[in-house]
C-alpha positions as CSV (number, residue, x, y, z in Angstrom):
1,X,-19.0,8.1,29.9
2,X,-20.3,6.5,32.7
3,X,-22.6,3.3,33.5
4,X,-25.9,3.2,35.1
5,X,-26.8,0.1,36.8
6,X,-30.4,-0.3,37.2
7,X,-31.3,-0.8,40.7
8,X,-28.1,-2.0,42.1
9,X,-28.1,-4.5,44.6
10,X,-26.6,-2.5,47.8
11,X,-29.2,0.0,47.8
12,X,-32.0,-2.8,47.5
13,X,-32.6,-2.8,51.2
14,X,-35.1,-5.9,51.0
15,X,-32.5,-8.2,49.1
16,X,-29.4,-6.7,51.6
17,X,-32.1,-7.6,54.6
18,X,-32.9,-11.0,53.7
19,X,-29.5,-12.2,53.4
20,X,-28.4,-10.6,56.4
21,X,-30.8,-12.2,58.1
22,X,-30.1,-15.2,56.1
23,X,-26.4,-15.6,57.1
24,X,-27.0,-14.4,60.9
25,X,-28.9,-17.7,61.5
26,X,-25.8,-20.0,60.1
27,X,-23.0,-21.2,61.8
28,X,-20.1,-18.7,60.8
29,X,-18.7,-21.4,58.2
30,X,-22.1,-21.5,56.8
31,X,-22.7,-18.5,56.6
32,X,-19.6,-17.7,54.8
33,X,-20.1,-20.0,52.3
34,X,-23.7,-19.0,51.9
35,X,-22.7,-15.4,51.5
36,X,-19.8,-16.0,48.6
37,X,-22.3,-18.1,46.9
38,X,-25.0,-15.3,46.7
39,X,-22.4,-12.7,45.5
40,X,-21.0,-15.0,42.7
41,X,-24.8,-15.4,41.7
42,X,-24.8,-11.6,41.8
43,X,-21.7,-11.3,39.3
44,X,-23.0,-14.1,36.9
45,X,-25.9,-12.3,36.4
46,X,-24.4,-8.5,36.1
47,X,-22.1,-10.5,33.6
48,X,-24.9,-11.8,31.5
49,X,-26.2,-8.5,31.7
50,X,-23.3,-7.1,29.6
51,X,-22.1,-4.8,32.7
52,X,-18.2,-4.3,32.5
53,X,-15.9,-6.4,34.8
54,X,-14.4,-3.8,36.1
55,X,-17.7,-2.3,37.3
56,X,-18.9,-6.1,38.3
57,X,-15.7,-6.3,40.8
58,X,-17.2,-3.0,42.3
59,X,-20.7,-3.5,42.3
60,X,-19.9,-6.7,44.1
61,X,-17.5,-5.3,46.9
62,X,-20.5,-2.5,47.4
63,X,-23.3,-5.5,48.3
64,X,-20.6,-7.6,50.3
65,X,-20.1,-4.5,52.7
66,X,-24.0,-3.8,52.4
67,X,-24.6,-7.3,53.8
68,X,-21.8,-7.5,56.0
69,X,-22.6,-4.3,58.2
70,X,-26.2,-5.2,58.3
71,X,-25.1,-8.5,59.5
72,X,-22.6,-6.6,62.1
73,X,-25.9,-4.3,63.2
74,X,-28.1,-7.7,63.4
75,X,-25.4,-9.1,65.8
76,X,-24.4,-5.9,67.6
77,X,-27.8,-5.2,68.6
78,X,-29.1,-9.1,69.8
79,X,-27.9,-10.6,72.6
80,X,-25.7,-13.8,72.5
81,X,-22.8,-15.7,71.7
82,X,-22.4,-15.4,67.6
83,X,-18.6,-15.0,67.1
């Protein structure tokens, strides 16, 4: 049997964008920190929702890399110093 998660957070385009942008305008410390703190907000609420760790570990590896390569296209495509 499988698990559907309603409207999973990687595919929300809108929510990926945002912090993308979000973390692309920080200092790289910042922005780390920033970015952890958003996915453990992420896994408290799939884990009040009753979703399976197992499934929570996934889901939350799935938005990292969402936001991460958005963050990579953000930087990629502007000019400047941001390493």
């Amino acid at each position: 049997m499988s698990t559907v998660l309603p409207f999973p957070r990687a595919r929300h385009q809108p929510f990926v964008l945002k912090h993308a942008r979000n973390v692309a305008a920080m200092s790289h410390e910042a922005g780390e920190r920033y970015l952890q703190q958003q996915l453990a907000v992420q896994v408290e609420t799939m884990a009040r929702r009753g979703i399976a760790p197992e499934r929570i570990d996934e889901e939350r590896l799935r938005l990292e890399r969402a936001i991460r390569s958005t963050l990579w296209h953000f930087i990629i495509r502007q000019p400047g110093d941001r390493a």
